[in-house]
C-alpha positions as CSV (number, residue, x, y, z in Angstrom):
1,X,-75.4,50.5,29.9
2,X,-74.1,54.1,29.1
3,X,-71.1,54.5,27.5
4,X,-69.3,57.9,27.0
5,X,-67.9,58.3,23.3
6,X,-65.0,60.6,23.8
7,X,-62.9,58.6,26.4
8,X,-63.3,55.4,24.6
9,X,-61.6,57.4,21.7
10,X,-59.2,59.0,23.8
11,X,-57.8,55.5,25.0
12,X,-58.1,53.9,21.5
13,X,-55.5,56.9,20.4
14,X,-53.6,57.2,23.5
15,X,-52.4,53.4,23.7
16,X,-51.1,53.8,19.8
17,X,-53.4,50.5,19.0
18,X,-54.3,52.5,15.9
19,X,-50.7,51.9,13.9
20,X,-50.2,55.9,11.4
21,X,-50.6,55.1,8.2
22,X,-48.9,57.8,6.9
23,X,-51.4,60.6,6.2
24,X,-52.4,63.7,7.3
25,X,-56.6,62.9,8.2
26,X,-58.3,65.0,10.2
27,X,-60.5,63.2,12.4
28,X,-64.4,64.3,11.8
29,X,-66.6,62.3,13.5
30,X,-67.5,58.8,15.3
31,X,-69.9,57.2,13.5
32,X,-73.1,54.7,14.5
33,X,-71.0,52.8,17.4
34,X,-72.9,49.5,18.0
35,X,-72.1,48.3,21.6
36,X,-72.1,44.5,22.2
37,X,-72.1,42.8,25.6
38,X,-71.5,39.5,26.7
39,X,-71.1,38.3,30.5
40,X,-68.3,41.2,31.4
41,X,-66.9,41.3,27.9
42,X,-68.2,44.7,25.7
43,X,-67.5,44.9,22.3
44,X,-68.2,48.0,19.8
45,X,-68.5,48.3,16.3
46,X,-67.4,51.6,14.8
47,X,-66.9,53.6,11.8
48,X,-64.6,56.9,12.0
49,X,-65.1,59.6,9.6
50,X,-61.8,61.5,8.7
51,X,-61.4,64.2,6.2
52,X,-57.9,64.1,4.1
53,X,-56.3,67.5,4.2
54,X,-54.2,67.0,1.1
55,X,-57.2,66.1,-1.5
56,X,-59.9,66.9,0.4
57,X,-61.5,63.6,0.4
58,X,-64.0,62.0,2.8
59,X,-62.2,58.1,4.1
60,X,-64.6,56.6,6.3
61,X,-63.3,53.7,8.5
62,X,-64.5,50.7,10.3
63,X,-63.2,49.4,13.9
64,X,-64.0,46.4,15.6
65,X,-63.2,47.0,19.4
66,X,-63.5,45.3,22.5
67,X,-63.3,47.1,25.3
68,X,-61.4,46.7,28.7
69,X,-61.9,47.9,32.1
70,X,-58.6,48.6,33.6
């Protein structure tokens, strides 16, 4: 199965299922996605790289994600 990276993110940020947490981050980079499926249902485990504009600091995020076919 090929998955393409960008629209997954795309939707993820489009739908607001990320809540802002109040910072300015500047997205960097998707980092070793682990795609899971089982019968129809696809899962993915993620970590986001984002740089902080403010201090200048790395915060590196994980996502559990299940995706869905609409």
């Amino acid at each position: 199965m090929e998955i393409n990276i960008s629209p997954l993110l795309f939707q993820i940020m489009s739908n607001d299922s990320l809540k802002s947490i109040g910072k300015d981050y500047i997205f960097v980079e998707l980092m070793n996605p682990v795609f899971n499926q089982k019968d129809n249902q696809v899962t993915v485990s993620v970590s986001v790289k984002y740089l902080d504009s403010q201090t200048k600091a790395v915060q590196i995020s994980q996502f559990e994600l299940m995706l869905e076919k609409k």
